[in-house]
C-alpha positions in Angstrom: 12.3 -7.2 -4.7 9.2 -8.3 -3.0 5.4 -7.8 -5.1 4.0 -4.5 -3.7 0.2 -4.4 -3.8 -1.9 -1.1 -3.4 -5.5 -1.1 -2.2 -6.6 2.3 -3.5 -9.2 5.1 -4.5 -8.7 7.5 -7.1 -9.6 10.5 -4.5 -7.5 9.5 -2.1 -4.6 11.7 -1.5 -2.9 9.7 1.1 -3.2 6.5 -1.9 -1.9 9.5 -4.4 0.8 10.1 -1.7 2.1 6.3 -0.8 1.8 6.1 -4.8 4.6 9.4 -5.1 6.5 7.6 -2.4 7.3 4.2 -4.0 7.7 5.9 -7.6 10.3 7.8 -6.1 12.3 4.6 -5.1 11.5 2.9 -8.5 9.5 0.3 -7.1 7.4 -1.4 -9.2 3.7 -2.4 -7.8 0.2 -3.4 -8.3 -2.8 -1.4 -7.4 -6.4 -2.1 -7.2 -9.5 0.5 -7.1 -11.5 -0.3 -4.6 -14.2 2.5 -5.9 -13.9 1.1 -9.9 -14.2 -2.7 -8.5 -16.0 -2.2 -5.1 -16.0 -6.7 -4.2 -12.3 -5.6 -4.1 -13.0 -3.8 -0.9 -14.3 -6.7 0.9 -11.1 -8.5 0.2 -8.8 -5.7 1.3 -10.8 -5.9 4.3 -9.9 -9.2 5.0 -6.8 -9.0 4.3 -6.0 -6.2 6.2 -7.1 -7.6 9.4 -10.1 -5.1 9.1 -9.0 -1.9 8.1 -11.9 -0.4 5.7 -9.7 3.2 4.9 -7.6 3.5 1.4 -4.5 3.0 1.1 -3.8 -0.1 2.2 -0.5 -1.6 1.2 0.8 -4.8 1.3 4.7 -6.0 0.5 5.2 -9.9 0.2 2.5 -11.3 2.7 3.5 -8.2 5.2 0.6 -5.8 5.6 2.2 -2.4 5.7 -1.2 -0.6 6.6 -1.3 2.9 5.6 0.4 5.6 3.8 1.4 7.5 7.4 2.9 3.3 8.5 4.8 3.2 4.7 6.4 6.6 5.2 7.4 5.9 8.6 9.3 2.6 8.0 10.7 5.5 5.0 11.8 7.6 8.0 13.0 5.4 10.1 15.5 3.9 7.1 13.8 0.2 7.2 11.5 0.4 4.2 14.4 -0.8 1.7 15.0 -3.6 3.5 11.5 -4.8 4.1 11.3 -4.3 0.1 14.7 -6.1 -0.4 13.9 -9.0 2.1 
């Protein structure tokens, strides 16, 4: 299974809710508080091609974007195999 990486904010309930969604599937991942270590933010700027707004989730080197983009590749039955891939 690919590393799963979670730019997140404690207030947040769409990180709380991308969070609930990959615990449910037993997948294992990393997450960073952008509001406990705000330098973080920069970086997940970066490396989200700009996006500034929490969660931001990365899989492997893909960048997933948001909670509403993660439970959409849910729906649509392709989030296993990006995690598998």
């Amino acid at each position: 299974m690919k590393k799963v990486e979670i730019y997140s904010s404690p207030l947040c309930g769409f990180c709380h809710a991308a969070k609930r969604l990959l615990n449910s599937k037993g997948v294992k991942f990393s997450e960073t508080d952008v509001l406990a270590l705000p330098a973080k933010k920069t970086e997940m700027i970066q490396r989200a091609n700009g996006g500034r707004t929490v969660p931001q989730i990365f899989i492997g080197e893909i960048h997933i974007g948001g909670f509403d983009d993660l439970n959409a590749l849910e729906r649509a039955g392709k989030l296993d195999d990006i995690l598998a891939a």
